[in-house]
C-alpha positions as CSV (number, residue, x, y, z in Angstrom):
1,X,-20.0,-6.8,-19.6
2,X,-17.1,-5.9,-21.8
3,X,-14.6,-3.5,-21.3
4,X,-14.7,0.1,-23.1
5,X,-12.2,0.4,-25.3
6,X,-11.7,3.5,-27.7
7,X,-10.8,3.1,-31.0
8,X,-8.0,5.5,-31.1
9,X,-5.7,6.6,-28.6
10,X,-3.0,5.1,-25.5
11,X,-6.0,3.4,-23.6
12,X,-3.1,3.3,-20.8
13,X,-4.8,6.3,-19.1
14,X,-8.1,5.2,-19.2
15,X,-7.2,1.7,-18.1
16,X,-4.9,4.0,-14.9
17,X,-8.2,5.7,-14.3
18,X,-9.6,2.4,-13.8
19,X,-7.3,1.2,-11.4
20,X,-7.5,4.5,-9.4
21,X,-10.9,4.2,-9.3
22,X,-11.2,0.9,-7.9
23,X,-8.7,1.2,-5.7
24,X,-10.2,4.7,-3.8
25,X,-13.8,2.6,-3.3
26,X,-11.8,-0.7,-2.0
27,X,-9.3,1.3,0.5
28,X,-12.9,3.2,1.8
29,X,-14.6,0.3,2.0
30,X,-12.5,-1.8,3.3
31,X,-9.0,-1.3,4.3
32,X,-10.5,2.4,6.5
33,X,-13.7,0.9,7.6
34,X,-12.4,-0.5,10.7
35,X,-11.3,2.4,11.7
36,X,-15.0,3.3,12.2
37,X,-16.3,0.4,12.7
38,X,-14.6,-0.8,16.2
39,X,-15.2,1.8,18.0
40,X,-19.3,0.9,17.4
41,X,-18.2,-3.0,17.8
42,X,-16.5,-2.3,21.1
43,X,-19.1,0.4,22.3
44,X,-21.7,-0.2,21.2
45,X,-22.2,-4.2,21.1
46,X,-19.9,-4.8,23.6
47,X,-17.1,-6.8,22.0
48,X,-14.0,-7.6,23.7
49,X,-10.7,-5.3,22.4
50,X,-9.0,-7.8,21.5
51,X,-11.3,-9.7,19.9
52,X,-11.9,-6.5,17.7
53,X,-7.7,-5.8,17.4
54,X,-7.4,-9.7,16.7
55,X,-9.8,-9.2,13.8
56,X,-7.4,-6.3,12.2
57,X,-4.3,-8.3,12.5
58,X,-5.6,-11.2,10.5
59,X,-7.1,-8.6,8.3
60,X,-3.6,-7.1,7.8
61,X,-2.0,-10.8,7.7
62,X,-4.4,-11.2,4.5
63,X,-3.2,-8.5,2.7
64,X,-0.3,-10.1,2.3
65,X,0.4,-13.0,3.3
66,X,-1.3,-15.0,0.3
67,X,0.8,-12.7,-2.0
68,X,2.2,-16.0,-3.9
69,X,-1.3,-16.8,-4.3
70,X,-2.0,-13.1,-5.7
71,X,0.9,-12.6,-7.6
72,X,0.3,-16.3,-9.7
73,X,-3.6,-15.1,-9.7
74,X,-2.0,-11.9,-12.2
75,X,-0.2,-13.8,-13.7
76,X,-2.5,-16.3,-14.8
77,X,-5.9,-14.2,-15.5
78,X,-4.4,-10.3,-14.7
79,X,-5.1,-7.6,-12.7
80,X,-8.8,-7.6,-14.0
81,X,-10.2,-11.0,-13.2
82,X,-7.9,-10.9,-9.9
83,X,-9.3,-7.6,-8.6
84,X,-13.1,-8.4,-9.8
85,X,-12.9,-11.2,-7.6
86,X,-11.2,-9.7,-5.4
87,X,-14.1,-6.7,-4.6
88,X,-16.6,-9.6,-4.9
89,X,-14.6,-11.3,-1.5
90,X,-14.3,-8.4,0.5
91,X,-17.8,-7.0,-0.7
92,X,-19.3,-10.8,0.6
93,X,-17.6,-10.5,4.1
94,X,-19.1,-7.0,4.6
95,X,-22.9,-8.4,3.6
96,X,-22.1,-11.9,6.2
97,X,-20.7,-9.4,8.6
98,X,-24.1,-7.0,8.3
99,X,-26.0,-10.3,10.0
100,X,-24.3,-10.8,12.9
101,X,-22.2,-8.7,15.5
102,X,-20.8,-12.1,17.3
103,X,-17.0,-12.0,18.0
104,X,-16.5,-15.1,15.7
105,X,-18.5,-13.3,12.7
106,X,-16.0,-10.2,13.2
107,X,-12.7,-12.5,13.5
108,X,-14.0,-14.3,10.3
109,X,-16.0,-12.0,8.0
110,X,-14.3,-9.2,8.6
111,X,-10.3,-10.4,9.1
112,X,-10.2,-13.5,7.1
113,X,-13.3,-12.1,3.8
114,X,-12.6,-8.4,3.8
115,X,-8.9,-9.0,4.5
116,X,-8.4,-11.8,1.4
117,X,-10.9,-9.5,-0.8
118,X,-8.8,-6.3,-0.1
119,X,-5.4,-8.4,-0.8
120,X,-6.4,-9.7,-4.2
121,X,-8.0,-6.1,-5.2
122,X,-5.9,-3.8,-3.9
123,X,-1.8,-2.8,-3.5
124,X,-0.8,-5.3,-5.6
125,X,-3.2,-6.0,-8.5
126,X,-3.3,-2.2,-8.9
127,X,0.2,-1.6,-8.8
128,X,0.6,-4.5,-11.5
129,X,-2.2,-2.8,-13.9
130,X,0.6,0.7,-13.7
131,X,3.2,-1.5,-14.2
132,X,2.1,-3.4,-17.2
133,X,0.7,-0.5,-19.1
134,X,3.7,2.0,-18.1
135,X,7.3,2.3,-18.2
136,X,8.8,5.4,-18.7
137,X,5.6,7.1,-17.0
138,X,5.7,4.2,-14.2
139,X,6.5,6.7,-11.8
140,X,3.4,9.0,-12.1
141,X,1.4,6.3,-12.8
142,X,2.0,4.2,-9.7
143,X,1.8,7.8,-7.8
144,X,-1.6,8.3,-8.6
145,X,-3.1,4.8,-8.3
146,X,-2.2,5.3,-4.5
147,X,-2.8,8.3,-4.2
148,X,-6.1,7.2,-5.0
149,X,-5.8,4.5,-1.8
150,X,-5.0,7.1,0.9
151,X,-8.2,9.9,-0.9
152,X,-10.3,6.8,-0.5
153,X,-10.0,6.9,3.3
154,X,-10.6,10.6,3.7
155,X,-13.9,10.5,1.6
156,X,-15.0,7.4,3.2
157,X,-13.9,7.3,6.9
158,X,-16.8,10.4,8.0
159,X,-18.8,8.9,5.5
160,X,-19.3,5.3,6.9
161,X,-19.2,7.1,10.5
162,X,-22.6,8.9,9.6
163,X,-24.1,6.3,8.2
164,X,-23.0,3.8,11.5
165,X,-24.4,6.9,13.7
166,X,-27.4,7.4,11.9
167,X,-28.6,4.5,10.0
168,X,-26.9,1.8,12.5
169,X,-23.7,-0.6,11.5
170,X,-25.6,-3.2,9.9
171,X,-26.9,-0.6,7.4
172,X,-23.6,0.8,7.4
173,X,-22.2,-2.3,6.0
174,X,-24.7,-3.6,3.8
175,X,-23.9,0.0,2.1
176,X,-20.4,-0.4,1.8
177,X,-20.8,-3.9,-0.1
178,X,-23.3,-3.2,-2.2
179,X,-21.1,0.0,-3.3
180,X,-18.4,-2.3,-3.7
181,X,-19.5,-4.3,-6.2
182,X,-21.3,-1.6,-7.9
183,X,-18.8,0.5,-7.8
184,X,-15.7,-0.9,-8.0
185,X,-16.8,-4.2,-9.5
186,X,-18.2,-2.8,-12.5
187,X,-15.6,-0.1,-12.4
188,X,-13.2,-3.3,-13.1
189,X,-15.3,-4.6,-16.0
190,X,-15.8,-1.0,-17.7
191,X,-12.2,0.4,-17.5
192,X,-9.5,-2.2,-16.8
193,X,-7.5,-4.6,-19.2
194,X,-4.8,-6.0,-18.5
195,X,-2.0,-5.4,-20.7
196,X,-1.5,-3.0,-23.6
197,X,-0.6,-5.7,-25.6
198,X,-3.8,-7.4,-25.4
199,X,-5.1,-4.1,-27.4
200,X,-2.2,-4.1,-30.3
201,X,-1.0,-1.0,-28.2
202,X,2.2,-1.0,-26.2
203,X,3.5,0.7,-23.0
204,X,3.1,4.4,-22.5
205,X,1.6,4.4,-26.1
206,X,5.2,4.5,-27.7
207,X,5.9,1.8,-30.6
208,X,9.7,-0.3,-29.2
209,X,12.2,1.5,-31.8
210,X,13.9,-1.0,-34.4
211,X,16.9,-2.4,-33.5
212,X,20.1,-1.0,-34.4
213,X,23.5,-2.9,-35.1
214,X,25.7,-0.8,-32.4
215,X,23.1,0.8,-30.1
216,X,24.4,3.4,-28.5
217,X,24.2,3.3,-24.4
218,X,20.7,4.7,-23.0
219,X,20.2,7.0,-20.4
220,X,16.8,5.9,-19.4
221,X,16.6,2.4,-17.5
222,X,13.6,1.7,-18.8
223,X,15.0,1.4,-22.3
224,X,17.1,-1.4,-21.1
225,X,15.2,-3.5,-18.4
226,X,15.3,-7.0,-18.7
227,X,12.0,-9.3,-17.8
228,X,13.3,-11.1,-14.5
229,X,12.1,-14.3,-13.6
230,X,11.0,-14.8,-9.9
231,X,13.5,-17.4,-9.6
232,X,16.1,-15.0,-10.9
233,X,15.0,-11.7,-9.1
234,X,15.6,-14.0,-5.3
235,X,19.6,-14.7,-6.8
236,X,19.5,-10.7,-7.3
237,X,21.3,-8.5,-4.3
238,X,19.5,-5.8,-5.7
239,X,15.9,-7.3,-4.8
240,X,17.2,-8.1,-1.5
241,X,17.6,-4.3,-0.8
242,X,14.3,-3.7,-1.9
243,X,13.2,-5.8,0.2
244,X,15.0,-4.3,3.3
245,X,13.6,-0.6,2.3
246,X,10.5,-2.2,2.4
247,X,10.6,-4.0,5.6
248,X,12.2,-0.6,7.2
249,X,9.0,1.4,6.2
250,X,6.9,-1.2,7.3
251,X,8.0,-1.7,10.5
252,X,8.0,2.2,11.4
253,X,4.3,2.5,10.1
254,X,3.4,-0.5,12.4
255,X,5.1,1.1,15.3
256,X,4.3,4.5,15.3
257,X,0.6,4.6,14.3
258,X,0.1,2.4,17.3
259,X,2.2,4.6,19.9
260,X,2.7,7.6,18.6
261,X,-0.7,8.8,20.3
262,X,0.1,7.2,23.8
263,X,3.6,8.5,23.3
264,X,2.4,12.0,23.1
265,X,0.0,11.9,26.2
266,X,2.8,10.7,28.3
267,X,5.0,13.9,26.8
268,X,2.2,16.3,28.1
269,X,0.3,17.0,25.0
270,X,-3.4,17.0,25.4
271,X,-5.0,13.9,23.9
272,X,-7.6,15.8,21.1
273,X,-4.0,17.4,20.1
274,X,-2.2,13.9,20.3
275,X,-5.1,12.3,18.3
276,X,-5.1,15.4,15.5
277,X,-1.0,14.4,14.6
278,X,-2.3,10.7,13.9
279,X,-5.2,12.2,11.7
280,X,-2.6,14.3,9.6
281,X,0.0,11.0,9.5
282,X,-2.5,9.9,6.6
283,X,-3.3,13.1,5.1
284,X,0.5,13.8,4.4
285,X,1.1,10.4,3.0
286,X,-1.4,11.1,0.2
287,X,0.9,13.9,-0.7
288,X,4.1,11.4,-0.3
289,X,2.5,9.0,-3.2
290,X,1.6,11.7,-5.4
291,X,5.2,13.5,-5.3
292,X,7.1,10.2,-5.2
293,X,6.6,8.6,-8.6
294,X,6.5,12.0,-10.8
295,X,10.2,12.5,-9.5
296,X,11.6,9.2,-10.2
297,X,10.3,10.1,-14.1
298,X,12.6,13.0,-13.7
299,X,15.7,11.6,-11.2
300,X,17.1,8.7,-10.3
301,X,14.9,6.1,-7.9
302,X,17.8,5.4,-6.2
303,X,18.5,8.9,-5.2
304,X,14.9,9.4,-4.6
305,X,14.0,7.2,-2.4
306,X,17.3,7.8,-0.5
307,X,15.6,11.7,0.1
308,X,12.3,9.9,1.8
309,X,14.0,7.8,3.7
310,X,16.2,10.3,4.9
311,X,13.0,12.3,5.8
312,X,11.6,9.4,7.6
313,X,14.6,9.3,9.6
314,X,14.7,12.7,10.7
315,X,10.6,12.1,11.6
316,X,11.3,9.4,13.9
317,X,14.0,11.3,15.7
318,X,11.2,14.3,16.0
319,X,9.2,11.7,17.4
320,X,11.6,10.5,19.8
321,X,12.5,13.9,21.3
322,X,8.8,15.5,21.1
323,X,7.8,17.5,24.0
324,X,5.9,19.9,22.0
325,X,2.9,21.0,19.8
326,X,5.3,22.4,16.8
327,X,7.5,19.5,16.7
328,X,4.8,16.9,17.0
329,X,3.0,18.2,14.1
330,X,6.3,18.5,12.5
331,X,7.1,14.9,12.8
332,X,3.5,14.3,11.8
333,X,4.5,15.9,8.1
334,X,7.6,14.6,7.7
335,X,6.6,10.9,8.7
336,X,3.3,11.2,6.4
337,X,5.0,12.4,3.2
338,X,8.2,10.0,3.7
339,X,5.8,7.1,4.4
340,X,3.6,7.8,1.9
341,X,6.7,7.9,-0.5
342,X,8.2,5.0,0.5
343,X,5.1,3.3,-0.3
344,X,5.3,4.3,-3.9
345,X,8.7,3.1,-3.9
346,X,8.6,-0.8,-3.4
347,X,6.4,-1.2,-6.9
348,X,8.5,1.7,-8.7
349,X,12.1,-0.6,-7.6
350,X,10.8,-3.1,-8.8
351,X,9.3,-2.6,-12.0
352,X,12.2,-0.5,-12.8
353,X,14.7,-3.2,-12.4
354,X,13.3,-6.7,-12.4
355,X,10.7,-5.2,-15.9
356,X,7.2,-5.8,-16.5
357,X,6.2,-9.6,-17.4
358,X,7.0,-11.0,-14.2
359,X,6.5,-8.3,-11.6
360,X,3.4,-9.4,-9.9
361,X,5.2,-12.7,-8.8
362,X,8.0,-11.2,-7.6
363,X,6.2,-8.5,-5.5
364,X,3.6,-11.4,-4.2
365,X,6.6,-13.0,-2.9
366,X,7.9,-10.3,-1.2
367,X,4.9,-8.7,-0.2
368,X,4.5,-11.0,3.3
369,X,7.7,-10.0,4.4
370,X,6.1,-6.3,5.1
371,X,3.3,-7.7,6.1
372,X,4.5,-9.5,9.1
373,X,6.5,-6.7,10.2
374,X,3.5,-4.4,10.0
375,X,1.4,-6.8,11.9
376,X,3.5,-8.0,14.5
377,X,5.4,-4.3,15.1
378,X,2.6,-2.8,17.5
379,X,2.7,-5.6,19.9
380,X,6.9,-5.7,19.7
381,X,6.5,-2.2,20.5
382,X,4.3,-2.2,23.2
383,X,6.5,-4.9,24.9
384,X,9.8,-3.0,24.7
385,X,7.6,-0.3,26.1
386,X,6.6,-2.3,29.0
387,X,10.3,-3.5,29.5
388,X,11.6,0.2,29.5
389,X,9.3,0.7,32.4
390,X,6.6,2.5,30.3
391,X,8.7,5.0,27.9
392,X,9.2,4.4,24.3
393,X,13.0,5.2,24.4
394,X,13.9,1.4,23.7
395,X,10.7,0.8,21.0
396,X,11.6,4.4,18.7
397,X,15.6,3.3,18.8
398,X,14.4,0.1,17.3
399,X,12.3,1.6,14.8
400,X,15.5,4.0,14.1
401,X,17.5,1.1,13.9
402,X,14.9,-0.2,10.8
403,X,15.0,2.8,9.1
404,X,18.4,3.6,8.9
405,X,19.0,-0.3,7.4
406,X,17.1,1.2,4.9
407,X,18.7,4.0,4.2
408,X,22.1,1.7,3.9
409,X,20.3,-0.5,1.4
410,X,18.8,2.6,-0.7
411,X,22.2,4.0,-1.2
412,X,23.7,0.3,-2.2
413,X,21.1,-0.4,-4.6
414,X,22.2,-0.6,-8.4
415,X,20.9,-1.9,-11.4
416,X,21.2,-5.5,-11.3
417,X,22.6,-7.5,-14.1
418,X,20.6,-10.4,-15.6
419,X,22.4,-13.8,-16.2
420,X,22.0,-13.1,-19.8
421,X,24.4,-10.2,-19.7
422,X,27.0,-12.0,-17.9
């Protein structure tokens, strides 16, 4: 199956459409499935909790972890071989995982398939495609690929939840990986190519401008990016502060989707209200990836991101100090939309100072140190809460701690200057 191409026109959008597409079937199907799905494992058939919890950390491990391994796959073949085979990963684990229920199957199938499947098709292979097809538009485009993620989960999660409650979660699943790989398989084929050069086209659709004896100094980064090796992007203080925003956002999403619901019950506030605040948490962050990229096409990143992570600040201390309704749904916004942001911002940093050819190697390198810190957060969490004597106080100053290291490294970031220009 080839890919459609038009014969006139950016195909940029179409290839963006693509990506979006793919990536709202493969965060449903897989990445908010278990949100649905343990509660029938552990009810239902009787599986141990943390069997079922062990089975979401690999799955989380696998997302990024192998990100050397994803980031030479784009590389090599691009975004559209790596996500194809991606969804055909994650799409098998879901079929295995539809014939058995046994707590191996579900530790295997489910956190080691659907995990590596979701990691090769999803944050960074999608984030590449935006990359490689924009650059003065990267903002918006990177905004709505995951955007696309976080609509995924709120059209899928009630979805596979009927279908668990009414057809049974062996149905449930053999659903959700045949709609995989008809859906966002041959959503891959039909849409997505790889690079705008592979189509005589060039980013954003706009032909480079002839070179000019004494250029004059550009206002727009992207006019004078450089293509950063791996190699050279690790020598680069600037990466390193990426890299330190990142690991701040991912250890307060770790932490606080895993206690902030516990954390609200022991502050008084009824459990369906407690549970609502970690339904919005999502909602908001759809809002945060949307608003994110289209105002780094108009403002600085720097100062940008600087604004969420000032807003994720400010959430945590709401959390911290919550002993009612208003403040907890308060905090709830704020942490959504600065989360959500934040998420947007890793891919956007980088693109917009390490450029385009090498981007997916640099982010699959850097990907596992946010992964770790988002798998391994919860359970530093919950022993600081145990150590406190069951409060939180110790496990939200940590978390505080994280975030305002990023802030710090936000507002030292700077264009970095390639060995060439030295």
């Amino acid at each position: 199956m080839k890919a459609a191409v038009p014969r006139r026109g950016f195909y940029g959008w179409w290839a963006l459409v693509g990506g979006m597409f793919v990536y709202f079937i493969a965060c449903g199907c897989y990445y908010y499935s278990y949100g649905v799905l343990a509660p029938r494992w552990i009810i239902d058939y009787h599986i141990p909790v943390p069997t079922v919890s062990l089975a979401y950390m690999l799955f989380a491990l696998m997302i990024g972890l192998p990100g050397p391994l994803i980031g030479y796959s784009l590389v090599r073949w691009g975004p559209r071989r790596t996500i194809f085979g991606g969804t055909l990963a994650g799409a098998l684990g879901l079929f295995l995982l539809s014939t058995t229920v046994a707590p191996w199957a579900i530790i295997l199938f489910f956190g080691l398939l659907v995990g590596l499947g979701f990691g090769f098709a999803g944050y960074t292979s999608v984030t590449t495609l935006a990359n490689n097809w924009f650059v003065r538009r990267r903002g918006l485009a990177m905004g709505l690929v995951l955007g696309a993620g976080g609509l995924g989960g709120f059209v899928f999660s009630p979805l596979i939840s009927w279908m668990a409650i009414n057809w049974g979660i062996r149905t449930a699943l053999i659903v959700l990986a045949v709609c995989a790989i008809v859906l966002a398989g041959g959503g891959t084929l039909l849409l997505i190519r790889n690079r705008p050069e592979d189509l005589g086209q060039y980013p954003d659709g706009i032909p480079p401008q002839p070179a000019k004896a004494n250029p004059a100094p550009s206002s727009n980064p992207a006019a004078r990016v450089i293509d950063w090796t791996a190699r050279e992007a690790f020598r680069s203080f600037t990466l390193w502060m990426v890299v330190i925003i990142g690991a701040a956002n991912g250890w307060a999403l770790g932490t606080v989707v895993a206690h902030q619901v516990t954390h609200f019950e022991l502050m008084g506030i009824p459990k369906l209200v407690a549970a609502g605040a970690l339904g919005l948490v999502p909602g908001m962050s759809v809002l945060g990836r949307l608003t994110y990229g289209p105002l780094t096409d108009r403002f600085a990143a720097k100062w940008v991101t600087v604004g969420y992570l000032v807003l994720e600040l400010l959430a945590v201390i709401l959390l911290f100090f919550a002993r009612s309704v208003g403040v907890m749904y308060l905090y709830a916004i704020l942490f959504g939309l600065a989360y959500g942001g934040l998420l947007v911002a890793w891919p956007v940093l980088i693109g917009l100072y390490f450029g385009r050819r090498y981007y997916a190697q640099i982010l699959g390198w850097v990907l596992p140190v946010t992964t770790i810190l988002m798998a391994t957060a919860p359970l530093v969490g919950g022993l600081l809460f145990t150590a406190a004597g069951g409060v939180y106080t110790i496990t939200f100053i940590v978390v505080m701690a994280f975030v305002a290291a990023g802030l710090v490294a936000a507002l030292l970031l700077r264009r970095p200057v390639h060995p060439s220009e030295r």
